[in-house]
C-alpha positions in Angstrom: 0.0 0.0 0.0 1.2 3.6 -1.1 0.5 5.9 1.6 0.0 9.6 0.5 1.8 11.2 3.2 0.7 14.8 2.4 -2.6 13.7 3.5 -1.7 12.7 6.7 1.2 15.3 8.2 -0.6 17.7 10.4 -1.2 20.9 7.4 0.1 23.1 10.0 3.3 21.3 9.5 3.6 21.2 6.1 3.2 24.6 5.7 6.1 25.8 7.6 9.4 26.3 5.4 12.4 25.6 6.2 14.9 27.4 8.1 16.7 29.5 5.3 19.8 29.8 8.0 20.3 26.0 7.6 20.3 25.9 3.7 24.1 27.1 3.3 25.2 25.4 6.3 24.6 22.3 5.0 26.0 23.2 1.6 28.9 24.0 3.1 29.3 21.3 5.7 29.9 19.0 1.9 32.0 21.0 0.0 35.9 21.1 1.1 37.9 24.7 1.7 34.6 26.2 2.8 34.7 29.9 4.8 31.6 29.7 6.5 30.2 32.9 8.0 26.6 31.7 8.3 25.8 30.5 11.8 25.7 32.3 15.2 28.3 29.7 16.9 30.7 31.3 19.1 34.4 29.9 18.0 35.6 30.4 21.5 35.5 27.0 23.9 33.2 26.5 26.5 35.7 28.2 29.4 37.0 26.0 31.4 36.3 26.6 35.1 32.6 25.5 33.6 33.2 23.1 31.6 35.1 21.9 34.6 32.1 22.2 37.1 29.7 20.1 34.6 33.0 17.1 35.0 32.9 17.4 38.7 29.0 17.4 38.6 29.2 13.7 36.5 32.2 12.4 38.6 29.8 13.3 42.0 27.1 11.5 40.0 25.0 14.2 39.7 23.2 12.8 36.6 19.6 12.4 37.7 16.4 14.8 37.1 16.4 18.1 38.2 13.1 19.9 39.2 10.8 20.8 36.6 12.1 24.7 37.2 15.3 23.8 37.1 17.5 23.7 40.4 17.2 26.0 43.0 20.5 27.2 43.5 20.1 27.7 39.7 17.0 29.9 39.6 18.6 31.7 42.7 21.7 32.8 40.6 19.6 33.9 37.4 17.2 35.8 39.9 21.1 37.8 41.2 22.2 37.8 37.6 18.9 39.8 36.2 19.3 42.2 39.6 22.6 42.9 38.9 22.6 43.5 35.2 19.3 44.9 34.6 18.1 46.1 38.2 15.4 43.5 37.8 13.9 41.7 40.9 12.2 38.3 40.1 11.1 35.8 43.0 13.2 32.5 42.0 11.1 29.6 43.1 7.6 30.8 41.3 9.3 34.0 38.6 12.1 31.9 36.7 12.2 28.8 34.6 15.0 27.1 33.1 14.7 26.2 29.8 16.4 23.9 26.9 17.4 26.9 25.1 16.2 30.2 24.7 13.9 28.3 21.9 11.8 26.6 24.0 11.2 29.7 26.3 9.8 31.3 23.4 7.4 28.4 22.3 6.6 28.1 26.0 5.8 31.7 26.1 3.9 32.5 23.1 1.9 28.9 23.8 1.1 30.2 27.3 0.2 34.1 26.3 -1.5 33.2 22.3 -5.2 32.2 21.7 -6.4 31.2 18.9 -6.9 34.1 16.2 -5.0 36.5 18.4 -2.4 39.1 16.7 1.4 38.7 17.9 3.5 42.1 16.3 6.9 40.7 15.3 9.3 43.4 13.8 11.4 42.0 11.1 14.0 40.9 10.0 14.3 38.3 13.0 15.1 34.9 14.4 13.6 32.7 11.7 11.5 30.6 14.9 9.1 33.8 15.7 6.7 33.3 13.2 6.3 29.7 12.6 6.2 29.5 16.9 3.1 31.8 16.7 1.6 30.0 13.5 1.6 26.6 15.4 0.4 28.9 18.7 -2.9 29.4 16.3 -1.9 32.9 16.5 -1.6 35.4 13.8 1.8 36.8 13.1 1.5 40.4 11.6 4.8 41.6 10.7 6.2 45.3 10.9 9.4 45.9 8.4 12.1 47.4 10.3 14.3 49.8 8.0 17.5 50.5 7.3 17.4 54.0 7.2 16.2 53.3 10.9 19.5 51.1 11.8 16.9 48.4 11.6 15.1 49.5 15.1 11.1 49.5 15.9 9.8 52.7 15.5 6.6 54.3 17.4 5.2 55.0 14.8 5.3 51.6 13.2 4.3 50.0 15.9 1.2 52.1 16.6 -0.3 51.2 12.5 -0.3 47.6 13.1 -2.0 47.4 16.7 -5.6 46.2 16.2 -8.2 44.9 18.5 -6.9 41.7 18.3 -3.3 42.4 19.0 -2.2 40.3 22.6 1.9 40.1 22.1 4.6 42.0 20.5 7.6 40.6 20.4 10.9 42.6 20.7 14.2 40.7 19.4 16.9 43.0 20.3 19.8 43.3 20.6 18.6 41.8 17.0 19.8 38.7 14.9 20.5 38.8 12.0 20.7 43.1 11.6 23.0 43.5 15.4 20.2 46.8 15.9 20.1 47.8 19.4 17.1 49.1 21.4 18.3 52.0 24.0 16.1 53.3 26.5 15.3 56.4 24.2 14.2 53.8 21.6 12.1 51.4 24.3 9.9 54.5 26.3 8.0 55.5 23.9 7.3 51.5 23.0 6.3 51.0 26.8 3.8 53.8 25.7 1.8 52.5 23.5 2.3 49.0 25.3 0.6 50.4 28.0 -2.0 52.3 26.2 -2.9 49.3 24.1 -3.2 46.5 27.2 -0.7 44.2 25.5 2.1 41.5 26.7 5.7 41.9 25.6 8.0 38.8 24.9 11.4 40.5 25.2 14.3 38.2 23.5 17.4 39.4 25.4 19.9 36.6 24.6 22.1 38.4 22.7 22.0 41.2 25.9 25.5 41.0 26.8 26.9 41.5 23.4 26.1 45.4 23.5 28.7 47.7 22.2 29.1 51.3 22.9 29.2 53.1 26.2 25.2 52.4 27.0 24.7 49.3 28.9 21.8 46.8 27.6 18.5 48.1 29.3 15.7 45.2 29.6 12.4 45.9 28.9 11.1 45.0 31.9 12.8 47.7 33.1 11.1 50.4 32.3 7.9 52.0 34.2 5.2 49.7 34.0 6.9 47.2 32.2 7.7 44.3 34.8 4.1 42.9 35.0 3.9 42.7 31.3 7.0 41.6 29.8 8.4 38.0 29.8 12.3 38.0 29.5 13.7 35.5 27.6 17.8 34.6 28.1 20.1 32.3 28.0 23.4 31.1 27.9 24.6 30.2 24.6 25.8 33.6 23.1 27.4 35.2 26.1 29.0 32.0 27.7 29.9 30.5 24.3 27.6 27.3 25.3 25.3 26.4 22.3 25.6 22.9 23.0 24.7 22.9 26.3 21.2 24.0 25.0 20.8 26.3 28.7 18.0 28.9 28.4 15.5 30.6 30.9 12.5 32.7 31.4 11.3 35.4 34.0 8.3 37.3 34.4 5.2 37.2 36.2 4.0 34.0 37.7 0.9 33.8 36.8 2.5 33.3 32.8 5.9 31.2 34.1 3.0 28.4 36.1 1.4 28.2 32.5 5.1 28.0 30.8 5.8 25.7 33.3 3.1 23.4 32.7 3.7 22.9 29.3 7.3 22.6 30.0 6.4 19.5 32.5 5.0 17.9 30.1 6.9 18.5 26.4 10.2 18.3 28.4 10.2 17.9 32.1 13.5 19.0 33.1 16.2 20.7 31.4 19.8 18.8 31.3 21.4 18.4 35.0 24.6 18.6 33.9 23.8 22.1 31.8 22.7 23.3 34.9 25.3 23.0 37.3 27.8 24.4 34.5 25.3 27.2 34.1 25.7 28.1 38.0 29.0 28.0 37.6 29.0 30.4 34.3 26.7 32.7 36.7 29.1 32.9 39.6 32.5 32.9 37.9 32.2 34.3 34.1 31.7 38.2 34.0 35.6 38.2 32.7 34.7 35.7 30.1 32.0 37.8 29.0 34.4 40.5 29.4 36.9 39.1 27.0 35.0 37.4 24.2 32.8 40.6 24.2 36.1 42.6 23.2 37.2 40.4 20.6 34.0 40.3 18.8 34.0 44.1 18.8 37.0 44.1 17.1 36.0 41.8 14.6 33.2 43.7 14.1 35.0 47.0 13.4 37.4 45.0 11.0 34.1 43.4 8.8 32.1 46.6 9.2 35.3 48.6 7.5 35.6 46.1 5.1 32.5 45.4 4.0 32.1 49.7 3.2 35.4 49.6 1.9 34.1 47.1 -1.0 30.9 49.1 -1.6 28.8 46.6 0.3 26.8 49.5 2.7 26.7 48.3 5.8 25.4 50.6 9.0 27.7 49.5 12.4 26.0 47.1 14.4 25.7 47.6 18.4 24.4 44.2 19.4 25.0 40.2 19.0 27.6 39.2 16.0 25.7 39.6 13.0 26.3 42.3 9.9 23.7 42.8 7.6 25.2 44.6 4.8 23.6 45.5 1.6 23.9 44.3 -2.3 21.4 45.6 -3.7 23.9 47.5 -6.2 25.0 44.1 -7.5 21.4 43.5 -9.1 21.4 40.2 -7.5 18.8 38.6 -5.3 19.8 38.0 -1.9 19.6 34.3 -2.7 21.4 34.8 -6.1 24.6 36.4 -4.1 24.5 34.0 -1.6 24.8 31.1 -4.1 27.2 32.2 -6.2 29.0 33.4 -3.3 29.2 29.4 -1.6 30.1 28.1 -5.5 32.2 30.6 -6.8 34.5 31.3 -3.9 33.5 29.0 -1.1 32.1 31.8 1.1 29.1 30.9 3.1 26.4 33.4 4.1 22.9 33.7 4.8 20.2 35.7 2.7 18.8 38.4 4.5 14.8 37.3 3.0 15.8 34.2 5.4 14.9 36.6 8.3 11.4 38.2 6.7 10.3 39.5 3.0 11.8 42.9 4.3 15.7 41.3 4.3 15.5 41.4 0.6 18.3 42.6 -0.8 20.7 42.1 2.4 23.1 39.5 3.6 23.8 38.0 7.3 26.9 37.6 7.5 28.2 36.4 11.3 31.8 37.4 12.5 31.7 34.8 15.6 35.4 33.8 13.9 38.4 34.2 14.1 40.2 37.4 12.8 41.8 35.4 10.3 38.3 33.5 9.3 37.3 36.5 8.5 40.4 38.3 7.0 40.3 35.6 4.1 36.4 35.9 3.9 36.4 39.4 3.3 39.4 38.6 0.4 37.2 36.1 -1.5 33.9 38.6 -1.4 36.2 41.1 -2.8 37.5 39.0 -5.3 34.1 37.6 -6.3 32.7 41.3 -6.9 35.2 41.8 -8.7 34.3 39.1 -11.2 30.4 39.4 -11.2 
């Protein structure tokens, strides 16, 4: 018997592309003397005081389930970590959940906060997960196109022309992936404004938080006046610890929405990974100075790109957040997608196309400068190269 599958996937499925972030990955993960500058990995280890805590944990044999929360002392340490970056105060036992991955804490969130046929505002370009998270929610993503001329950051006034009866969550990506825009506080008040005004929820994605350039610290959303009892901040430790595979992630907001996150986290996941979580306390306690130090070579990278990307008539605004450039080739007459392939088969070059992030991308690359300064030297060398031949 020939089973016609399409007919029995869920359509809800089916419908969803594929991440566009993946395609030249994988490409490139086949084809030999590859450059690839198209995922958000960190290329600096795990450090190794936690590396060396999660060892100890196994050798103790620390290896059985955790709480559904995650650990106390855990939740206790995120609850000091939000205080003393953001001035935020959660309680730990009933305010924070621990997560695999910032990922889930989305789902969790939008699953928890999203009805059926209600609006969710999500500026783009983003994540790719935002819209296909609030899809399978029921919800109805409406999307508001972020500019460059704007550096890429959600204006008032944008905001304001897509809020309809209907609208229940806007959620706010920044510092942003894949454009590296930055929210400061004079670009979040008047946002809290209309917020307020409008009675809506805020999922505030903050993992990129610590990777904030400039002399203006990264200022949460639930920071602001009014803010606390309506935002749900999403973090993590991937980005600012260098620990992607440890798949570490949290949530913290009111408790009311972290028992509903919670419940659905009992049940889709249970617990997230023991040993994650005792390298994670130990990331909390011990690694401002690795923050410290990765965060200064990845602003030096991102001067080098920046001025080389300009330099070969690629525009490209400077970037305050995460480790992402989105420059622009729209004078090449080639389709995001065109450049990027060409790119990956002419030169060996991988990068993303910036319509992976939203229609609005068009027209824009991400390029990621998580690498090395000589990754990146030679990268820069083959894109010039390749310009000059197309």
């Amino acid at each position: 018997m020939v089973i016609d599958y399409s007919k029995v996937l869920g359509r809800h499925v089916q419908n969803i592309k594929p991440s566009g972030i993946r395609k030249f990955f994988d490409i490139a993960s086949e084809m030999e003397d590859v450059i690839s500058l198209s995922v958000g990995e960190p290329d600096f280890l795990t450090p190794w005081h936690i590396r060396q805590e999660a060892i100890t944990s196994l050798e103790k044999g620390r290896t059985h389930y955790s709480p559904n929360r995650g650990f106390t002392e855990l939740r206790q340490e995120i609850a000091n970590y939000l205080n003393r970056k953001c001035a935020l105060t959660y309680v730990p036992t009933e305010e924070i959940l621990v997560t695999v991955g910032g990922s889930e804490a989305i789902d969790l969130c939008v699953r928890s906060l999203v009805n059926p046929g209600d609006e969710v505002l999500i500026p783009e370009p983003s994540f790719v997960c935002y819209v296909p998270i609030t899809e399978m929610a029921g919800g109805v993503p409406v999307v508001i196109e972020t500019k460059a001329e704007n550096q890429f950051k959600l204006m008032a006034d944008q905001l304001e022309e897509k809020i309809t009866d209907k609208t229940k969550l806007l959620i706010l990506p920044f510092p942003n992936n894949p454009t590296g825009a930055v929210m400061r506080r004079a670009d979040l008040e008047p946002i809290a404004k209309l917020v307020e005004k409008h009675n809506l929820f805020v999922l505030s994605d903050e993992i990129y938080s610590e990777l904030t350039y400039g002399k203006e610290a990264h200022v949460s959303f639930a920071s602001l006046p009014g803010m606390w009892e309506r935002t749900i901040v999403i973090n993590g430790f991937s980005k600012s610890y260098s620990m992607t595979g440890w798949r570490m992630g949290y949530a913290a907001g009111p408790k009311e929405i972290i028992g509903c996150m919670t419940k659905l986290h009992q049940f889709a996941i249970m617990s997230a990974p023991t040993t994650s979580q005792y390298a994670a306390i130990e990331a909390l306690r011990n690694g401002d100075d690795d923050i410290a130090y990765m965060k200064t070579q990845y602003d030096m990278r991102r001067r080098l790109i920046v001025d080389g990307l300009n330099d070969m008539g690629l525009t490209c605004f400077e970037p305050e957040g995460a480790f992402y450039v989105f420059p622009s080739i729209q004078s090449t007459g080639l389709s995001s997608m065109e450049f990027s392939e060409k790119l990956i088969y002419a030169k060996q070059v991988a990068v993303v196309p910036g319509d992976a992030f939203g229609e609005c991308g068009e027209g824009f690359l991400r390029i990621s400068y998580s690498y090395s300064i000589k990754h990146i030297t030679e990268a820069l060398d083959r894109i010039r190269a390749f310009l000059k031949e197309i």
